[in-house]
LODRENVO-655472 format. One record per residue: x, y, z of N, C-alpha, C, O, CB in turn. Coordinates in Angstrom, 2 decimals. Glycine has a CB too. Layout:
<sites>
[site [X, Y, Z], [X, Y, Z], [X, Y, Z], [X, Y, Z], [X, Y, Z]];
...
</sites>
This chain:
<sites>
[site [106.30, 83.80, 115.60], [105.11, 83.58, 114.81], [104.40, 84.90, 114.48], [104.05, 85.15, 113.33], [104.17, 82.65, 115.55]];
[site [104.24, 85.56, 115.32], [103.22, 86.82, 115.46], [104.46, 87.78, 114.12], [103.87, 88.45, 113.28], [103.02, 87.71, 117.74]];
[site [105.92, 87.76, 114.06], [106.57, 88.58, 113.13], [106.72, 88.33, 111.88], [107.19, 89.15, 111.10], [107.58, 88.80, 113.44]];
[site [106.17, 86.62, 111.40], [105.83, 86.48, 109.98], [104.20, 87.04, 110.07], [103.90, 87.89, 109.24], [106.06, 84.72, 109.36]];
[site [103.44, 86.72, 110.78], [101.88, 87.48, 110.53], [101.99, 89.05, 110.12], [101.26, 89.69, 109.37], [100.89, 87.46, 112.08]];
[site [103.38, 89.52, 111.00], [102.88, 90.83, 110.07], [103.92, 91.21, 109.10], [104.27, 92.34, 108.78], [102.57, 92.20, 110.97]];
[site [104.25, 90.35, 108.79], [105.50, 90.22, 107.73], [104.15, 90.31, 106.14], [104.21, 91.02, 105.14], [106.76, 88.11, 108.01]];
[site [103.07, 89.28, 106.56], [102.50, 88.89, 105.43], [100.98, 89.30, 105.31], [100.40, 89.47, 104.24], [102.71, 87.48, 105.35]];
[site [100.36, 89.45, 106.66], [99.20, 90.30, 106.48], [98.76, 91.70, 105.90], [97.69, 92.09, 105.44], [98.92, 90.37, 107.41]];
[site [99.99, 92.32, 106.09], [99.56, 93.85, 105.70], [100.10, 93.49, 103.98], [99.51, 93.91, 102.99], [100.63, 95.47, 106.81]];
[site [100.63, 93.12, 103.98], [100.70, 92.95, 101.69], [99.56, 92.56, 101.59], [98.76, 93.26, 100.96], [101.87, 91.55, 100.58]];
[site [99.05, 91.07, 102.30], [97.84, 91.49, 101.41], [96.32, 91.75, 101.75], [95.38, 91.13, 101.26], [97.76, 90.58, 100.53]];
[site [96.26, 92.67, 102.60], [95.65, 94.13, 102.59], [95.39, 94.89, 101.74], [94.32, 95.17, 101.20], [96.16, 94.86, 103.10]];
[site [96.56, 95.31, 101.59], [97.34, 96.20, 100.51], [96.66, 96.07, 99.33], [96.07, 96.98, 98.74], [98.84, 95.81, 100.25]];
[site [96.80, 94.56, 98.89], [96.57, 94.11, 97.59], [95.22, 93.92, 97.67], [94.64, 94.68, 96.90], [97.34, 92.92, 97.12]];
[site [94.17, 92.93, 98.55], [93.09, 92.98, 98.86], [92.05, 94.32, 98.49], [91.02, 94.24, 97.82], [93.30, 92.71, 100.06]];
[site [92.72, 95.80, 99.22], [91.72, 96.62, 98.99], [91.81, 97.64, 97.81], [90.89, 98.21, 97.22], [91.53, 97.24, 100.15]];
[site [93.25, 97.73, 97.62], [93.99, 97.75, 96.12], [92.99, 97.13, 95.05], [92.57, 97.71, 94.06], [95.50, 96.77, 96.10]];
[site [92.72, 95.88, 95.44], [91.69, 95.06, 94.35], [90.24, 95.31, 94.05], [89.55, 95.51, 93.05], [91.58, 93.73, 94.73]];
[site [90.05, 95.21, 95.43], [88.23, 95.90, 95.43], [88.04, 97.54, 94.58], [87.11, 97.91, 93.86], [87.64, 96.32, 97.54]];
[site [89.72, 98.52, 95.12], [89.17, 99.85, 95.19], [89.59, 99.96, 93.96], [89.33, 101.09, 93.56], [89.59, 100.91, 96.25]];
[site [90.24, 99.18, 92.97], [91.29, 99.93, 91.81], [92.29, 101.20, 92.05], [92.77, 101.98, 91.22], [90.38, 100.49, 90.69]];
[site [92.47, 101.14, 93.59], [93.47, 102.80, 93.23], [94.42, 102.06, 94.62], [93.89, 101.91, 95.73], [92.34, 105.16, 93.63]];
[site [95.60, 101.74, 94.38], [96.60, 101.65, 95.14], [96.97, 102.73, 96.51], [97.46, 102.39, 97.58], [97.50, 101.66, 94.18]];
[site [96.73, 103.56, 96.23], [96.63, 104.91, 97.56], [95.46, 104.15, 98.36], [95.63, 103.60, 99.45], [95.97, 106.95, 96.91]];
[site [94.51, 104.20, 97.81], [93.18, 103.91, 98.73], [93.45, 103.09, 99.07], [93.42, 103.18, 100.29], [91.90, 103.78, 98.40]];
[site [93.94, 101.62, 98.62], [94.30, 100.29, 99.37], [95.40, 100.42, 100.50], [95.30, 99.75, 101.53], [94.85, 99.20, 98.29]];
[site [96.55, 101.38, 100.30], [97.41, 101.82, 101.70], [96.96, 102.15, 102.52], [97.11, 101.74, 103.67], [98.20, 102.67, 101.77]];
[site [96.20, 103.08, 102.11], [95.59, 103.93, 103.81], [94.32, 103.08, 103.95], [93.55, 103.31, 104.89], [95.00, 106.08, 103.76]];
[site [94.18, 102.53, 103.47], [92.97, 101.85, 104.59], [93.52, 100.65, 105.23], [92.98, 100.01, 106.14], [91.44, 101.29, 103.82]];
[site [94.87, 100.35, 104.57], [95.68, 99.35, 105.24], [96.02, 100.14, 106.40], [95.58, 100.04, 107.55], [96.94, 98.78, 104.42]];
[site [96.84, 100.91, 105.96], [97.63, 102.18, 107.81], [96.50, 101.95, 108.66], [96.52, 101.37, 109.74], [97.82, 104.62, 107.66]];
[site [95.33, 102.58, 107.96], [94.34, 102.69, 108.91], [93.63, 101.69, 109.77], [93.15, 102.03, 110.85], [93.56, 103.20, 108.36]];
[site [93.58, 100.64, 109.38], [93.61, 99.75, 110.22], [94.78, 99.40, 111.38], [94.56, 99.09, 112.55], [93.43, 98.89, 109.47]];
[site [96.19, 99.56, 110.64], [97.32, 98.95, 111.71], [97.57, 100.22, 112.65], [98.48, 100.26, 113.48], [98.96, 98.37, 110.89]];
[site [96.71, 101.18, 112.44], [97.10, 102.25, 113.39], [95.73, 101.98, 114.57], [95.78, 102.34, 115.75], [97.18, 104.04, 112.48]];
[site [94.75, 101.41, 114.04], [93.83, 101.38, 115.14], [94.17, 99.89, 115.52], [93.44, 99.54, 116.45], [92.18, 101.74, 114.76]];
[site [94.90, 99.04, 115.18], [95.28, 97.97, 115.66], [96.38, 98.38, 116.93], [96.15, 97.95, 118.06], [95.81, 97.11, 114.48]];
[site [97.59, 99.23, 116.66], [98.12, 99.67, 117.58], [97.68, 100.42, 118.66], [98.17, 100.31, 119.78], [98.79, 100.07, 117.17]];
[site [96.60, 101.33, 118.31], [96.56, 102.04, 119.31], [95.16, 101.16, 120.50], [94.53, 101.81, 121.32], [96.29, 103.69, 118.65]];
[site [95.05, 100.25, 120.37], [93.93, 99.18, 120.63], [94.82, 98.03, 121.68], [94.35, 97.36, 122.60], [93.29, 98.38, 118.91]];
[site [96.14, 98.07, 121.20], [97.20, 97.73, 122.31], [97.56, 96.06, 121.58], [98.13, 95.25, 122.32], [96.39, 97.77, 124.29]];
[site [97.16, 95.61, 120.02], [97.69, 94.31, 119.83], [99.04, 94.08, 119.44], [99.40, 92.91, 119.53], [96.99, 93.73, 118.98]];
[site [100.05, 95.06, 118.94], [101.38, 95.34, 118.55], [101.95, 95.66, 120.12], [101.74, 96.78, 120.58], [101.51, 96.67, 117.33]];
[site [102.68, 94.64, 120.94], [103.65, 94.85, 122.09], [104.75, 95.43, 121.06], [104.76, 96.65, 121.22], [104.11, 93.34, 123.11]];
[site [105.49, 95.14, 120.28], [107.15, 95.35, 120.06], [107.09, 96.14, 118.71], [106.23, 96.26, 117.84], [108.20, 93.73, 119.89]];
[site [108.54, 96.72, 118.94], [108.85, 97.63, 118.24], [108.95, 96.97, 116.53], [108.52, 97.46, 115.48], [110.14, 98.23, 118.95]];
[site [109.77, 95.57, 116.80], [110.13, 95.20, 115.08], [109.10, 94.35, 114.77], [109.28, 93.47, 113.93], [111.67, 94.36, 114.68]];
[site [108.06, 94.50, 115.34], [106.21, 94.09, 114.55], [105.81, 95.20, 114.06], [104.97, 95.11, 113.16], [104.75, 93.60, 115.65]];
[site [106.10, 96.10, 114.33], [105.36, 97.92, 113.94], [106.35, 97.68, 112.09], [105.91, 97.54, 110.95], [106.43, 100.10, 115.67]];
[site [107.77, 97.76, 112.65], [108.44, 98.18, 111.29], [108.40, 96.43, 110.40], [108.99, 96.33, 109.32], [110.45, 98.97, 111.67]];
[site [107.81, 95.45, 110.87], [107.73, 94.75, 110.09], [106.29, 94.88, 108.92], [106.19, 94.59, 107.73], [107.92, 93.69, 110.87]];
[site [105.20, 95.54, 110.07], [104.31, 95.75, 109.47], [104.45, 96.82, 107.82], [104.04, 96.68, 106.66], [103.55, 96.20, 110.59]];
[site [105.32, 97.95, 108.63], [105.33, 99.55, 107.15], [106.08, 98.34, 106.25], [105.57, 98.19, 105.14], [106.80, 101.75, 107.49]];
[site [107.17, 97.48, 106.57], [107.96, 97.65, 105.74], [106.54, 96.31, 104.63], [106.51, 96.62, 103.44], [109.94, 97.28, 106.34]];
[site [105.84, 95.42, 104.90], [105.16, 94.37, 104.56], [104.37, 95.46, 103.65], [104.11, 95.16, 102.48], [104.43, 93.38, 105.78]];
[site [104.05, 96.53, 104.09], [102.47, 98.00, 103.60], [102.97, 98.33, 102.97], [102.31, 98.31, 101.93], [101.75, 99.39, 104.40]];
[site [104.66, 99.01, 102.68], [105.47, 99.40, 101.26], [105.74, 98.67, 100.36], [105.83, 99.23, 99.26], [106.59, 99.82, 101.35]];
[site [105.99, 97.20, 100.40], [106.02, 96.19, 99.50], [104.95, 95.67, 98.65], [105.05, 95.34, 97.47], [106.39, 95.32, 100.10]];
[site [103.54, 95.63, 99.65], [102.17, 95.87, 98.94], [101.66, 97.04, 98.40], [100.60, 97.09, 97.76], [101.26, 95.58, 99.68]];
[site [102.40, 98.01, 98.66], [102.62, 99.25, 98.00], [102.32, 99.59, 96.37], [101.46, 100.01, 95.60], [103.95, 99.46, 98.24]];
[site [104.40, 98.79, 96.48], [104.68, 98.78, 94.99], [104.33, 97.54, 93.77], [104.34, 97.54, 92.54], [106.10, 98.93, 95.02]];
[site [103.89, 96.18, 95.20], [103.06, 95.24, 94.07], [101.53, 95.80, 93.62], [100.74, 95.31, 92.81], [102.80, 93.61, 94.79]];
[site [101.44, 96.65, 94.20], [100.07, 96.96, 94.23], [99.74, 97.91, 92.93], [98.72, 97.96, 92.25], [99.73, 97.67, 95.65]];
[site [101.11, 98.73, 92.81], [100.97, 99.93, 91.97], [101.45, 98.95, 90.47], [101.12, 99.48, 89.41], [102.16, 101.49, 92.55]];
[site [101.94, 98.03, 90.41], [101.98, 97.74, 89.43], [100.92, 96.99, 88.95], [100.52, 97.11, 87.79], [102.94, 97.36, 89.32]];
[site [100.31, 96.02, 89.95], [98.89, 95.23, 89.44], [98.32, 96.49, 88.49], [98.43, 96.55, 87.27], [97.58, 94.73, 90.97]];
[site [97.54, 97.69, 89.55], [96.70, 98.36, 88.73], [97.24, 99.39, 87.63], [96.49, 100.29, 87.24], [95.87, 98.98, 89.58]];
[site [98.63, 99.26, 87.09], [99.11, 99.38, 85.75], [98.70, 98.92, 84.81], [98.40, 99.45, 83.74], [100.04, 99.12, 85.61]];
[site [98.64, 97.24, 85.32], [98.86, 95.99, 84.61], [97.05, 96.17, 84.36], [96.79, 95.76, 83.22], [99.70, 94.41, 85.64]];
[site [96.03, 96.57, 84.94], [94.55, 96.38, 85.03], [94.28, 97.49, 84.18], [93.46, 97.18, 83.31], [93.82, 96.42, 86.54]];
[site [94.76, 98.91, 84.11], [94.25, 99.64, 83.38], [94.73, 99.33, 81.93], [93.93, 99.73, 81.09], [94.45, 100.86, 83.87]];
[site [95.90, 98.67, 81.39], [95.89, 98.40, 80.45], [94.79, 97.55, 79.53], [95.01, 97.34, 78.34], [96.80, 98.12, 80.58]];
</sites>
């Protein structure tokens, strides 16, 4: 259970602050920045929740970079 949560929380993060901020960079790192103070806070036990998380933060990444393509047009 806990490896679809972070399968699907950090996209939309991603997209979430992506939305508020209009700039796709800013919506990543304030995503990282959270899952890094989430880790270091001790809620990530295992290793393939960490890489489920980057890989969920790169996917909201590139949906992200295309939304605000799609917005500045």
């Amino acid at each position: 259970m806990w490896f679809i949560i972070a399968l699907i929380v950090p996209f939309l993060l991603v997209l979430l602050f992506t939305r508020v901020t209009y700039n796709h960079y800013v919506g990543t790192l304030l995503t990282a920045a959270l899952l890094v103070a989430s880790y270091i806070k001790g809620y990530t036990n295992e290793w393939y929740e960490i890489f489920a998380d980057i890989a969920s933060t790169m996917a909201g990444f590139l949906v992200a970079e295309k939304m605000v393509r799609n917005i500045k047009k």
